[in-house]
Each structure stands twice: as structure tokens, then as C-alpha cells.
C-alpha positions in Angstrom: -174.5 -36.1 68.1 -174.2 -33.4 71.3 -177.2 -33.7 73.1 -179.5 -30.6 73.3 -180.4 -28.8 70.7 -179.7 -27.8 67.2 -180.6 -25.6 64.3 -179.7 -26.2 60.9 -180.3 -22.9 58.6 -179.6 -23.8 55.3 -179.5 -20.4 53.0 -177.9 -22.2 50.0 -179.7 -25.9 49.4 -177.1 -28.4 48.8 -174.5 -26.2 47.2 -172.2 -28.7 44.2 -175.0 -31.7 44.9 -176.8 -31.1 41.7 -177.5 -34.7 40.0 -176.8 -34.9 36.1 -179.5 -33.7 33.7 -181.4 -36.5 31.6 -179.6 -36.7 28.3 -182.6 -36.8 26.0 -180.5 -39.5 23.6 -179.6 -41.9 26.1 -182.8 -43.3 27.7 -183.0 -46.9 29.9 -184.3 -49.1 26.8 -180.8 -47.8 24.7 -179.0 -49.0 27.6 -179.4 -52.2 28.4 -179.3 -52.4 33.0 -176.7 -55.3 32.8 -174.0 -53.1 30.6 -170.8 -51.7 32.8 -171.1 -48.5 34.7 -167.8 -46.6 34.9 -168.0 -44.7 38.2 -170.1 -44.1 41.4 -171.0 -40.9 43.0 -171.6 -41.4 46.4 -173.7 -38.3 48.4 -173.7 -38.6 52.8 -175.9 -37.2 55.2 -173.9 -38.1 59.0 -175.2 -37.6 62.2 -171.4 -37.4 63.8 -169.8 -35.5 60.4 -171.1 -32.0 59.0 -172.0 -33.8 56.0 -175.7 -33.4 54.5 -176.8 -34.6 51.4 -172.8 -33.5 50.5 -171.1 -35.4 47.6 -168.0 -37.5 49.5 -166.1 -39.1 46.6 -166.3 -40.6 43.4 -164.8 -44.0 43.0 -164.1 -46.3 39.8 -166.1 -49.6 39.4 -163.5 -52.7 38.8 -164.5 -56.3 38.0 -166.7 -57.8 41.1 -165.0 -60.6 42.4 -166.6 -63.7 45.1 -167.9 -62.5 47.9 -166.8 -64.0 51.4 -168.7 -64.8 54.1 -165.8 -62.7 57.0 -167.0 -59.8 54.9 -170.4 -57.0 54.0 -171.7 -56.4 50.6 -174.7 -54.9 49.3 -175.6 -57.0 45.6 -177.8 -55.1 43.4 -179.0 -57.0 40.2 -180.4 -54.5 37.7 -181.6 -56.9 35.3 -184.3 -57.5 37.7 -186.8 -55.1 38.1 -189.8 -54.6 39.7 -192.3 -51.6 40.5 -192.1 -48.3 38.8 -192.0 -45.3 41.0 -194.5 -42.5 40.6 -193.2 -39.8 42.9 -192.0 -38.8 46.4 -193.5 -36.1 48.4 -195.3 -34.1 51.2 -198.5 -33.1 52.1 -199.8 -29.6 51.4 -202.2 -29.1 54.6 -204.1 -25.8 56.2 -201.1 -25.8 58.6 -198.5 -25.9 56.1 -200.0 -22.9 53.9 -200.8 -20.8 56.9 -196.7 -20.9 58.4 -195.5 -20.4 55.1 -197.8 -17.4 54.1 -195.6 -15.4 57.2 -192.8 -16.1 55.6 -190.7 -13.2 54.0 -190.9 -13.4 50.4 -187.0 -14.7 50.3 -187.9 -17.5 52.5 -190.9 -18.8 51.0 -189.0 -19.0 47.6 -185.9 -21.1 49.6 -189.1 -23.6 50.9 -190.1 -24.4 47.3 -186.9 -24.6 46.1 -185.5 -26.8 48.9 -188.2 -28.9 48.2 -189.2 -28.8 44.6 -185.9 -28.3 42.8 -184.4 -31.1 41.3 -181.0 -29.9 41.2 -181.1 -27.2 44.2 -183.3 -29.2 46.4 -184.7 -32.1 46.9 -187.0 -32.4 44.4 -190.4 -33.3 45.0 -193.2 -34.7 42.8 -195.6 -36.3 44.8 -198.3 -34.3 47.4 -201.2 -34.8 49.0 -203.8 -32.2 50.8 -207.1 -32.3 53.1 -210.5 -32.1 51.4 -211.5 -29.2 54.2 -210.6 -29.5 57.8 -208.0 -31.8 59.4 -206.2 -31.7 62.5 -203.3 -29.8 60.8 -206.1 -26.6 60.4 -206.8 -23.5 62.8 -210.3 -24.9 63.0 -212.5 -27.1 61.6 -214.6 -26.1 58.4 -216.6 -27.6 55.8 -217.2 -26.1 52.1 -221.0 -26.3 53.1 -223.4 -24.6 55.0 -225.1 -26.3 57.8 -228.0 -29.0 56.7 -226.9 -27.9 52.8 -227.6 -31.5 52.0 -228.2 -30.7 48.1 -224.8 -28.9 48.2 -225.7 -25.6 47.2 -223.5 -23.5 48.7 -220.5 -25.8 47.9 -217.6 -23.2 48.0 -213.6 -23.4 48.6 -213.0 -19.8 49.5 -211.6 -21.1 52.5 -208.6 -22.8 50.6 -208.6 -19.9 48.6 -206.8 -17.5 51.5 -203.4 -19.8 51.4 -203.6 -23.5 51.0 -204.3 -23.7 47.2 -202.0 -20.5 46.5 -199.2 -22.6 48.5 -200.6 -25.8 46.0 -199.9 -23.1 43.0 -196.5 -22.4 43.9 -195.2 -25.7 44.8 -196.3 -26.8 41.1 -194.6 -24.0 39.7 -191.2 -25.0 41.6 -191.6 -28.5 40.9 -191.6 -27.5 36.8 -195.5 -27.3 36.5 -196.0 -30.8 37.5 -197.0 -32.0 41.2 -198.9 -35.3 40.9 -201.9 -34.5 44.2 -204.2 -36.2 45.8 -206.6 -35.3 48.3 -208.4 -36.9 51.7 -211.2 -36.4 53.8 -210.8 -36.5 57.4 -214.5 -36.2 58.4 -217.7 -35.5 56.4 -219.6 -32.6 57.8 -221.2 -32.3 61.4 -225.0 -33.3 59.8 -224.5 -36.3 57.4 -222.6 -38.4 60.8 -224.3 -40.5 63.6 -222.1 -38.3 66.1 -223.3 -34.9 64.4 -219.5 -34.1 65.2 -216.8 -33.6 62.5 -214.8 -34.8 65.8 -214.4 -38.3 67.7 -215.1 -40.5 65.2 -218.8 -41.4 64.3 -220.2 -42.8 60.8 -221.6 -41.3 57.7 -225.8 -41.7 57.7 -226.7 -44.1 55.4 -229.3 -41.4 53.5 -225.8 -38.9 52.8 -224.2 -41.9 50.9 -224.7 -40.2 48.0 -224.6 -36.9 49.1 -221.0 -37.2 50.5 -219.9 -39.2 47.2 -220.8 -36.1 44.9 -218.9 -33.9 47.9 -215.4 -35.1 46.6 -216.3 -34.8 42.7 -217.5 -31.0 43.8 -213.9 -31.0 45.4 -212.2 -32.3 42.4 -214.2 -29.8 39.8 -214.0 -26.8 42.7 -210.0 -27.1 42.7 -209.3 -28.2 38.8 -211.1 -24.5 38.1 -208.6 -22.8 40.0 -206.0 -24.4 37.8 -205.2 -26.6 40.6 -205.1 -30.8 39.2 -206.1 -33.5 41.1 -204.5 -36.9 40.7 -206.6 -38.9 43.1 -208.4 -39.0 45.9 -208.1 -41.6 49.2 -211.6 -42.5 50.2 -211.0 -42.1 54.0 -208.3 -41.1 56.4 -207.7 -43.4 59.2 -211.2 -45.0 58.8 -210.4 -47.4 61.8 -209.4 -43.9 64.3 -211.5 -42.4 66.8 -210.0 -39.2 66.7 -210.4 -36.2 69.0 -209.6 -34.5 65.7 -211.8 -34.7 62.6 -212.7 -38.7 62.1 -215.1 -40.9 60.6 -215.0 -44.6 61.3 -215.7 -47.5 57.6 -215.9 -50.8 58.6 -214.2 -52.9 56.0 -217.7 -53.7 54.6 -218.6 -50.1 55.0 -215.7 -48.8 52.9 -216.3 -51.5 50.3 -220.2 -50.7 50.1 -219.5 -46.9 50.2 -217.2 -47.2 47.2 -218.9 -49.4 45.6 -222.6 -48.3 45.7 -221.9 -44.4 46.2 -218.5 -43.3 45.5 -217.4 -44.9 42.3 -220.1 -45.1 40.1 -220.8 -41.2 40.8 -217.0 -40.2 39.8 -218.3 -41.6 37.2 -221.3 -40.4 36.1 -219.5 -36.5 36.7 -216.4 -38.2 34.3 -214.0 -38.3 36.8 -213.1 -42.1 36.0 -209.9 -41.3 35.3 -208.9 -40.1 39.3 -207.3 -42.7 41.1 -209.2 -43.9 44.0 -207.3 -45.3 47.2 -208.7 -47.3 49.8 -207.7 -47.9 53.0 -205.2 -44.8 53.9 -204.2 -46.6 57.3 -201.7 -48.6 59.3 -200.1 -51.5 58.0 -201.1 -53.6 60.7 -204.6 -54.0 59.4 -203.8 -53.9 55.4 -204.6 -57.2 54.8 -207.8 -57.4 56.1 -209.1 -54.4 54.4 -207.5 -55.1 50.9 -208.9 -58.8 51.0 -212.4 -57.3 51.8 -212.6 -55.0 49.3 -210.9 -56.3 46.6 -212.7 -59.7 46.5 -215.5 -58.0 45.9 -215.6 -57.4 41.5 -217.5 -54.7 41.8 -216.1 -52.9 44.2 -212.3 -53.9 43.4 -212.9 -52.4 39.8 -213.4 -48.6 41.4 -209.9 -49.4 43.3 -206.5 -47.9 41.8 -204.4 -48.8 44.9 -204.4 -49.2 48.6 -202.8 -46.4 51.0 -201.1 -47.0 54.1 -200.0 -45.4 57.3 -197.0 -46.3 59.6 -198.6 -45.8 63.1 -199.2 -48.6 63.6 -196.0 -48.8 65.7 -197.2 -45.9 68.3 -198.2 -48.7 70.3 -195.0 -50.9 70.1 -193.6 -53.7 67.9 -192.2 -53.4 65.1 -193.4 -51.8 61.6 -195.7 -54.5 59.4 -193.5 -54.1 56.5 -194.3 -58.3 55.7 -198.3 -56.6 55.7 -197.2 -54.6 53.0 -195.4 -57.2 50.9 -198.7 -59.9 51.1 -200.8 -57.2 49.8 -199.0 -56.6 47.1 -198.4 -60.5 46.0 -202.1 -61.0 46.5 -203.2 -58.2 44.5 -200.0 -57.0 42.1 -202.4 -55.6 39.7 -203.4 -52.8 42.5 -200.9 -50.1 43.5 -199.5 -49.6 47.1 -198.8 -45.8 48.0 -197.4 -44.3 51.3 -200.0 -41.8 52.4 -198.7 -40.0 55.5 -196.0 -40.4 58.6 -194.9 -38.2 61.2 -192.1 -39.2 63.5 -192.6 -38.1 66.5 -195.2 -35.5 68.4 -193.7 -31.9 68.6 -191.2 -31.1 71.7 -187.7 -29.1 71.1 -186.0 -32.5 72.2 -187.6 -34.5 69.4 -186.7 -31.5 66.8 -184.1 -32.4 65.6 -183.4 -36.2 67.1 -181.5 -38.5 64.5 -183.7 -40.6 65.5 -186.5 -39.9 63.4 -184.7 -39.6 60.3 -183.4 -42.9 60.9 -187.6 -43.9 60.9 -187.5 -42.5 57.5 -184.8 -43.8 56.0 -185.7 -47.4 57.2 -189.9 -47.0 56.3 -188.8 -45.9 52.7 -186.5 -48.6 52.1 -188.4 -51.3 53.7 -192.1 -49.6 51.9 -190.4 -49.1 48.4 -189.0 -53.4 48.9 -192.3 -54.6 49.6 -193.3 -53.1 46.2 -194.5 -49.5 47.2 -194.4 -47.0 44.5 -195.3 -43.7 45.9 -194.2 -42.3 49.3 -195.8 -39.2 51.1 -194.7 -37.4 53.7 -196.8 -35.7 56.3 -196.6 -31.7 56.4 -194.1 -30.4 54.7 -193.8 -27.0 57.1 -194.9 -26.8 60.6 -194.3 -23.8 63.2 -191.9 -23.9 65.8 -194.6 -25.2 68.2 -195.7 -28.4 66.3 -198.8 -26.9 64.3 -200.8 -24.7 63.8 -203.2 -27.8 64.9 -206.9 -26.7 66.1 -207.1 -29.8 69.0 -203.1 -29.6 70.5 -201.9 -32.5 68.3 -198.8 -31.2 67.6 -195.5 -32.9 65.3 -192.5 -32.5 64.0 -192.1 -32.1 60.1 -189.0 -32.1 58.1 -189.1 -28.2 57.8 -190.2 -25.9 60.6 -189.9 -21.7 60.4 -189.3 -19.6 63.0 -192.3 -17.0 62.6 -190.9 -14.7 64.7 -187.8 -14.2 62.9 -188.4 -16.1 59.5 -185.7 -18.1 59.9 -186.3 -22.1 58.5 -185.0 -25.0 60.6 -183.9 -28.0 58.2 -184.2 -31.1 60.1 -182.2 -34.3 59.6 -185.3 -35.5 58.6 -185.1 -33.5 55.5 -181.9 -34.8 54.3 -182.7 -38.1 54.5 -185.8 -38.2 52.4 -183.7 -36.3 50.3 -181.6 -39.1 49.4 -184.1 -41.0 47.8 -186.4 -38.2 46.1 -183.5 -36.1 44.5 -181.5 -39.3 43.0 -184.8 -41.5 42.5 -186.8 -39.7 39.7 -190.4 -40.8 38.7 -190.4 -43.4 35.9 -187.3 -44.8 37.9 -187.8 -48.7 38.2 -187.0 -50.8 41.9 -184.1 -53.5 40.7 -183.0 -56.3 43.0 -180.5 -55.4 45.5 -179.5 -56.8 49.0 -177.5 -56.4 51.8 -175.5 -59.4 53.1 -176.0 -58.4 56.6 -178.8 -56.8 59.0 -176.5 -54.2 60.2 -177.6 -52.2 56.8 -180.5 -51.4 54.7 -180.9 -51.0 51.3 -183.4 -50.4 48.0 -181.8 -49.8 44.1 -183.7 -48.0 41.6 -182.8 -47.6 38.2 -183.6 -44.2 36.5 -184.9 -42.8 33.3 -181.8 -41.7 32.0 -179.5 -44.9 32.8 -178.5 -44.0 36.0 -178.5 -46.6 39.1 -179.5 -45.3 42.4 -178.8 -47.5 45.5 -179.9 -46.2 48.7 -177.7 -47.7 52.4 -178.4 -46.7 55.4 -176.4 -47.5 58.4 -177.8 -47.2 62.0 -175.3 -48.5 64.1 -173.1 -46.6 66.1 -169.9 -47.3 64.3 -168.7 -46.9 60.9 -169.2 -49.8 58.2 -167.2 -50.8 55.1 -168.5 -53.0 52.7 -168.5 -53.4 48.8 -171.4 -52.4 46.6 -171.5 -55.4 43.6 -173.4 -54.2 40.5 -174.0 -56.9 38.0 -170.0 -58.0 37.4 -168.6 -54.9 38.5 -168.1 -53.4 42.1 -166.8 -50.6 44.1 -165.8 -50.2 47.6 -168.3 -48.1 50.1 -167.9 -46.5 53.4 -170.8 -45.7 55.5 -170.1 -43.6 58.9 -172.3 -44.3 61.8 -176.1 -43.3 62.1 -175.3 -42.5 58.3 -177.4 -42.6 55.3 -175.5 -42.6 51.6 -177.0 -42.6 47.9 -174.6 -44.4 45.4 -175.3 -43.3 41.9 -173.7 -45.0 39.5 -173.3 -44.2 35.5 
């Protein structure tokens, strides 16, 4: 890839890279995962080609023959499966709504359907947005007044201006079902020790409760505007000092609070069937949380799942994917969801760097492996500039308009989270599949409809040929470099 840099404006999403419909009579139980597939259809995204998301070839399966050790193969064993996926997605913040509202009316309508489409876009199931203020807002806010610590003047006007009619349209796109959950990045200013949305602090003991009936008012607030809520994660970052909106949960803190506070009063406003997700941090520190909190009955009965964050390799090393796995063979009974990433912070040279598609590609494989089965993006739309973001920290995102002009930047970014939402469709179960060397990286999912998905990715600098072996049959594949291909097979 040239160095400097490069906008890609997409005006037609993926033109001819429109998966096959779900045939209503064929479903995965009539077709048994170990009967013959006739062909593969293999889609590219290339760093050194013009090739995103683009449909390369479609090659004939023959009889797999033994594989030898001089040569690469990726084995993929449908008949067994693992984790069933619930969705793939981005998050719906203040900052997202606020970009896309200057948007012409054209544009905005490419957005959702480069996103939500299943057969134009990338289509999207899975979000998640901020119970008030985050970083990713023009300034901080809560739904209460000052000292309101009865909740009186509970209101989401706010949201009302252009996150939730963003949330509205993205539904609409994505056929009138979005699977969303929500996070708080703070309480408000009065019920901390800080008395600061800002830098961290804890909640006061004596707003326990008071903060607990904040996120059913949430819930109820946003279901009235016709707007569902799936779950809710109980903190974000709850190990972060911020200079954003923070609040700091000891493991026994979070455990208590959910246990004492939070879960029996979802219940008691009959809102037992929201998920609840602890944790919603970095991998590095999984384990510890998870074993706290689900060891404890009465706590671990509020828990649907444990979120997780991949930051924790800002600081060096490399990602805690073995974190991930544990958690899930201690608990497999609890769910393991991907609740935010960003790449990189904002600068024009990190725009559009292979780079951090590459960190995508390699998370979602490595996350779906160690039995994840839901995998969120951060924002889905950021401004040229990295935000809007109230305190400076500014990102990259997969999408990012020009305000001036209204033009939309597509990232690589985009394209490679596109391989696995468009072709891996909720309901789709993870089968066994493995590479026979390091130099690639792969997952398999098999659909709904019959179809096989097997996601390789290929981060070396030169091309790789190797052969795909599904059950008895195989085919031969050929990844460019710094590539990322989707074989579906049928």
C-alpha cells in the first residue's frame, strides 16, 4: 500500500457481492453439516489489489485427499460445533448521531445501508449505545437534575435531538431488528465520592439503589419511544480512571452492586428478562472478575454474560485471547460478548492504515475461537477529526464523513468486519476449523440456511496458497498479502 493517504468513497456498497437469500425449505437440521458441498465462493478484501469485499472466483470442491507436512491447509470440521452467534455490530453513541444528522439525506441513507443491509452492505445486527454521557458526546449530561436523588425529573430529551432517531433508523435498515444494549460510563456528579462524572471516583454507598432504578428508568424511558433494549452492561471500564466520564467497581463492588442493588430491582420493575453483563473491560483482567462474581450464587444468578474490551494491549504484549478461552471453560453456561474496540487514536496517518484492520480481523477470529458469540464495534461514524469527543479523545472508526462536503470515507477497517458480519448471520453456529500453520488465521461458522462460512486472513507480506479441507472434500485457496478472504461454501 502507497504510503500517505487515501480515501475510499464508496457510492454503490459492494456492487454483485450480495450473499444468497435463506431458502425457507432448506434449513441446517434438513442438512446434515457433514453432507458434500458442491462449490465455494470466495469474496477478498487486499491491501496491494483494488479488491474489497469483491467476489474473486468460484471453485469446485473435489475429494480431500492427505495432507502433507511441505504444504498449508486450513481443516474445518463441521460436525463439530460449538457457540451460537447472536450478532455483529457497532455502537450507536452521541458522537455517531450528531455527524450523521449533517449528513445530506442521500448520505445518511448510504450509512445505514452500508451498514445494515444484508445484501447491499454489511449487514449489522448487533449495537450498543451510552446510558447519557460518554466521551464520544459534545458534553457531559445526565437525564437528572442536580441532587434529583428520587429521580423526578428523569427525562431523555437529550437523546431525543439525534441519538435515538439515529437508533430508529438503523432498526429500520437492519429489517426492524437491532439486538441493543446499553452502558453507563459514569453515574451523575452527586451520587460519586469524586462529585465528578470525570476521573474516576465510586458510587456512594446510600445511591446503590438509586443508581440501580436509573438504568430500569433508562430501559422503560427508551422502550416508550419504540426503541428495544436487549441488555444492559453494568459498568464501562470499571477498573479506568478516566479523564472522560468513569466510575471505578472493585470486583467485590461490582458483585455486591449487582447483587444487592441492581438485579433484584430489574426485577421488581419486570425487567428480568434484560441481559445483564458484567465486567465490560480488558481481557487481561477477565478472569479475576468472572471468578469473583460468579462464585458468588447470588450474584452469578443476575449474570447473562461477561463483556470484554481489547485495550488491554495499549500498553504492550500481546492480546489475552487464552483470558478469554478460561472464562468460558470455567463458566460455559455464561455468555462472552465483545463490547467495544477502537484501533488506533485519530490522526490522518492512522486513517486509513491496513494496519488496524488487520487488528480486527485477528481480535474477531481469535474472540469468536475462544467461544465469543457477539462482537461490537466501537462507533460506527466519527468526523474527520476523530470525534466529536467533549475531552480531546479522539479515534478512528470504520466510517468517517467529511462534514464539510458530505462525502463518507470507508476505511479498510470496514471491509474487514464486513467479511464476517455479511457471510456470518445470527443463529450461525462456530464449527472446528484450523490452520496448519501460524502464518494464517482462521474461524468457520456454519449458517441457518446450510451455508459454511470460513473466515482466513493472511498478514504477511506475500501471497499464500493453501487448501481449504471441508469434511472429505476440499478446494484450493489463494490469499494475497495483508489479505482477508471469506469462503462460503454450499
Amino acid at each position: 500500500m502507497k504510503t500517505g493517504i487515501l480515501f475510499l468513497i464508496v457510492t454503490l456498497i459492494l456492487p454483485g457481492c450480495k450473499p444468497a437469500k435463506e431458502n425457507p425449505s432448506v434449513t441446517r437440521d434438513q442438512q446434515s453439516p457433514s453432507s458434500g458441498r458442491h462449490t465455494v465462493t470466495v469474496y477478498t478484501t487486499a491491501s496491494q489489489k483494488n479488491l474489497r469485499l469483491t467476489h474473486t472466483v468460484t471453485k469446485d470442491f473435489s475429494k480431500a485427499r492427505q495432507p502433507l507436512e511441505t504444504e498449508t491447509f486450513v481443516v474445518v470440521n463441521p460436525g463439530k460445533i460449538f457457540q451460537t452467534l447472536i450478532g455483529i455490530g457497532g455502537a450507536l453513541t452521541d458522537a455517531s448521531a450528531e455527524v450523521f444528522a449533517t449528513l445530506p439525506a442521500e448520505k445518511q441513507k448510504e450509512l445505514l445501508t452500508a451498514y445494515y443491509d444484508p445484501e447491499q452492505g454489511i449487514g449489522y445486527t448487533f449495537a450498543r449505545t451510552n446510558i447519557h454521557s460518554c466521551d464520544f458526546s459534545s458534553a457531559s449530561y445526565t437525564y437528572v437534575s442536580d441532587d434529583d436523588k428520587v429521580l423526578k425529573t428523569f427525562s431523555i430529551d437529550h437523546d431525543r435531538n439525534y441519538r435515538i432517531p439515529l437508533i430508529k433508523q438503523a432498526i429500520a435498515a437492519a429489517g426492524g431488528k437491532l439486538k441493543l444494549f446499553a452502558s453507563p460510563w459514569s453515574p451523575p456528579a452527586f451520587m460519586k465520592t469524586n462529585h465528578d462524572m470525570l476521573h474516576g471516583g465510586k458510587l456512594l454507598p446510600e445511591y446503590a439503589d438509586a443508581w440501580a432504578l436509573y438504568f430500569t428508568k433508562f430501559i422503560k424511558a427508551y422502550e416508550s419511544e419504540g426503541v428495544p433494549i436487549w441488555g444492559i452492561t453494568v459498568q464501562n471500564e470499571p477498573m479506568a480512571t478516566q479523564t472522560w466520564e468513569s466510575c471505578i467497581y472493585t470486583a467485590e463492588e461490582e458483585r455486591d452492586f449487582l447483587k444487592n442493588h441492581l438485579g433484584p430491582t430489574m426485577a421488581h420493575e419486570g425487567l428480568s428478562d434484560k441481559k445483564i453483563i458484567v465486567w465490560d473491560h480488558n481481557r487481561d483482567l477477565i478472569v479475576h472478575r468472572a471468578n469473583t462474581i460468579l462464585e458468588d450464587p447470588e450474584a452469578a444468578k443476575y449474570v447473562w454474560g461477561i463483556g470484554f474490551h481489547w485495550y488491554e494491549t495499549w500498553t504492550g504484549g500481546e492480546p489475552m485471547y487464552g483470558n478469554v478461552a478460561l472464562v468460558h471453560e470455567s463458566w460455559p453456561e455464561k455468555h462472552l460478548i465483545f463490547t467495544e474496540g477502537t484501533p488506533a487514536s485519530y490522526s490522518r496517518e492512522n486513517l486509513m492504515k491496513w494496519e488496524n484492520a488487520e487488528r480486527y480481523g485477528s481480535s474477531m477470529i481469535h474472540d469468536f475461537n475462544a467461544g465469543t458469540e457477539a462482537w461490537t464495534d466501537w462507533n460506527i461514524l466519527l468526523d474527520m477529526q476523530g470525534g466529536p469527543n467533549h475531552v480531546g479523545n479522539f479515534c478512528v472508526a470504520p466510517v468517517h464523513a467529511d462534514t464539510a462536503t458530505g462525502e463518507l470515507v470507508y476505511t479498510p477497517s470496514y471491509f474487514y468486519i464486513g467479511h464476517f458480519s455479511k457471510f456470518i448471520r445470527p443463529g450461525a453456529q462456530r464449527v472446528s476449523c484450523a490452520p496448519s500453520r501460524s502464518i494464517l488465521e482462521a474461524t468457520s461458522f456454519l449458517n441457518l440456511d446450510g451455508s459454511l462460512a470460513t473466515v482466513v486472513m493472511n498478514r504477511t507480506g506475500r501471497e499464500i496458497r493453501f487448501s481449504l479441507i471441508i469434511g472429505n472434500q476440499q478446494v484450493p485457496g489463494n490469499i494475497p498479502a495483508h489479505a482477508l478472504q471469506t469462503y462460503v461454501a454450499r
